[in-house]
Every structure is written in structure tokens, then in C-alpha cells.
N, C-alpha and C positions, 0 to 999 in steps of 0.2 A: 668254237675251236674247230678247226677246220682236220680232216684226216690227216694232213702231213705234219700240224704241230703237233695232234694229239701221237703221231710215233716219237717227238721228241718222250714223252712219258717212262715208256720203256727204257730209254737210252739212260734214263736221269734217276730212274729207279735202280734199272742194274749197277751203274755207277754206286749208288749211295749204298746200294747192299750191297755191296766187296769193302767198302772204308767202313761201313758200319761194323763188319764182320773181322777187317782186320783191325780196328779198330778193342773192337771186342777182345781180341785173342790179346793183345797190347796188354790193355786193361788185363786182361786175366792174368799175367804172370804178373802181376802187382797185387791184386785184390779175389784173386781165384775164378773161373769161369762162373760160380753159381752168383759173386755177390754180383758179378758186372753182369751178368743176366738178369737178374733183382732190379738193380740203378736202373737200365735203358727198359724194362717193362713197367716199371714204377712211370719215370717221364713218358712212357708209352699212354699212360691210365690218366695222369695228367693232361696232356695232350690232347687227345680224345675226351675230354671231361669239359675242356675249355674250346672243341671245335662244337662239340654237342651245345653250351651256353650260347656258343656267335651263332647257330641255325636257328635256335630257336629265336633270337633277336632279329635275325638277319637272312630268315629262310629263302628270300625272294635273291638273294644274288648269288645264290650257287644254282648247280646243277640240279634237277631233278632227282639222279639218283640220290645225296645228302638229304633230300625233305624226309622226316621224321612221319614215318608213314602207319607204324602202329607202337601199342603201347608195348613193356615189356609183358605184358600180362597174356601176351600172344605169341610168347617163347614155348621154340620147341627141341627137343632135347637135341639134335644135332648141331646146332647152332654154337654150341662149346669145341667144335671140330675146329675150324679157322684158327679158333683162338690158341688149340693144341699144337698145332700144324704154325703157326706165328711161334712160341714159343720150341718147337724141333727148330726152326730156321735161327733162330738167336742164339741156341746151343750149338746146334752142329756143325753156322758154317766156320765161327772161333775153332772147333775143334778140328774138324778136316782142314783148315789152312792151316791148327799148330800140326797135324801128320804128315801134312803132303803138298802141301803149301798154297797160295792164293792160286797161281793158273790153273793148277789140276782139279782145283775146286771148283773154281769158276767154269771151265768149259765140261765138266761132267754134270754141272747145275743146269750150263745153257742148254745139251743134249737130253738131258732128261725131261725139262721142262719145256721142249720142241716135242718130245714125245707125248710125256701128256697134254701139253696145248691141245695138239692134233686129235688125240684121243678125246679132250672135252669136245671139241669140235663138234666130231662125229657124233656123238653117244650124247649129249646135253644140248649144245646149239643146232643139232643135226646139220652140222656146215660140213657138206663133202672136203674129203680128202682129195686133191689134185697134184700133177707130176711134180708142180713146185714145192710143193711142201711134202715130198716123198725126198727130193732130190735136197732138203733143205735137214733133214733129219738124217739122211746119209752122210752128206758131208759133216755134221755135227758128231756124226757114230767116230768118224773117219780123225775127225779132231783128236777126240777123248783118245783112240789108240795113238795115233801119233805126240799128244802131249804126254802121255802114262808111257811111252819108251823111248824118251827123250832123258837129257838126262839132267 
């Protein structure tokens, strides 16, 4: 996969987490935010149960990252973090879009998430911070006020 499709990813995943999300919030005024957070991590575990059977049958046609590379028996306790932090995002973003609706959610998601990008960056990838990406997190900051006093 070449650098320019793999930026299609992003685009396809922000996409699916806003319908996933207002989706969610839908569902909840029918079935309550907790059980439709239940259903979509249920299919979540599902999902993931039957991508887990196709690598082990079929390791050789994915990417490297997917190979099954230790047992669970090499579990270590932070490892439950993602999972927590998956689970905040299928609560909260139903909930901030029933407060304040899907744009104001989505562009305080995208600025925050340009923030900490940036910060893993540094601090984890040790990948320097340059003007573009100073100047890419301003204009984000600059979004979030401008969509929060609009009206």
C-alpha cells in the first residue's frame, strides 16, 4: 500500500466514527446508550474473534503488523487501556453529539487528536514537531472556537 492510499485510512475511519457515533446516539433513544454500547462491543468481540480464526488460517496475506506474534500468556497489565479508552469513545462520542451535536464533536475530536498525535509523536515516536504541524494544530485550536460560537 503505497503512502497516499494508506492516507485514504484516516479519511475512512473518521468517516465511519461520526455514523458509528451518530448512529449510536439514534439507537440510544430507542434502546438506551448502555444496551447499544453492549450490541456494537458484543459485534466488536465477534469481529475480532473471526479476524483472529482468518490470521491464523491465512497469516501469510495480511500485513505484518496482524501476525500473532505472542501468546496471551505474555499479557501485561496495561494492555486493558485501549480496550478502556475503545470503550470511552463508543460512550461519549453518542453522548457529546446528543449535547452539542455531531460538528462540535467532531472538530474538538479532530483538535485534540492533532494534539495528541503530535505529542505521541514527540514523546513515543521521537518524530519532531515542525511548523506544519504547529500551524496544523492552530488552525484546528481556531476551528474548535469558531464552531463552539457559532450558532
Amino acid at each position: 500500500m503505497s503512502t497516499y492510499s494508506a492516507l485514504l485510512i484516516p479519511v475512512i475511519l473518521g468517516t465511519v466514527g461520526i455514523l458509528q457515533a451518530g448512529l449510536n446516539r439514534t439507537m440510544s433513544n430507542e434502546v438506551g446508550l448502555t444496551h447499544a454500547a453492549l450490541l456494537g462491543n458484543a459485534i466488536t468481540l465477534i469481529c475480532s474473534c473471526l479476524l483472529l480464526f482468518y490470521i491464523k488460517i491465512n497469516s501469510d496475506k495480511l500485513p505484518s503488523m496482524f501476525e500473532l506474534k505472542a501468546s496471551i500468556s505474555a499479557f501485561k497489565w496495561w494492555y486493558i487501556i485501549p480496550g478502556i479508552f475503545g470503550f470511552m469513545f463508543v460512550i461519549g462520542l453518542p453522548w457529546g453529539i446528543y449535547k452539542i451535536g455531531a460538528v462540535k464533536v467532531t472538530v474538538g475530536l479532530i483538535a485534540a487528536q492533532m494534539i495528541a498525535g503530535v505529542l505521541w509523536d514527540i514523546f513515543v515516536e521521537k518524530i519532531p514537531v515542525n511548523t506544519m504541524k504547529v500551524m496544523g494544530m492552530l488552525s484546528a485550536g481556531l476551528s474548535v472556537v469558531f464552531i463552539t460560537f457559532s450558532k
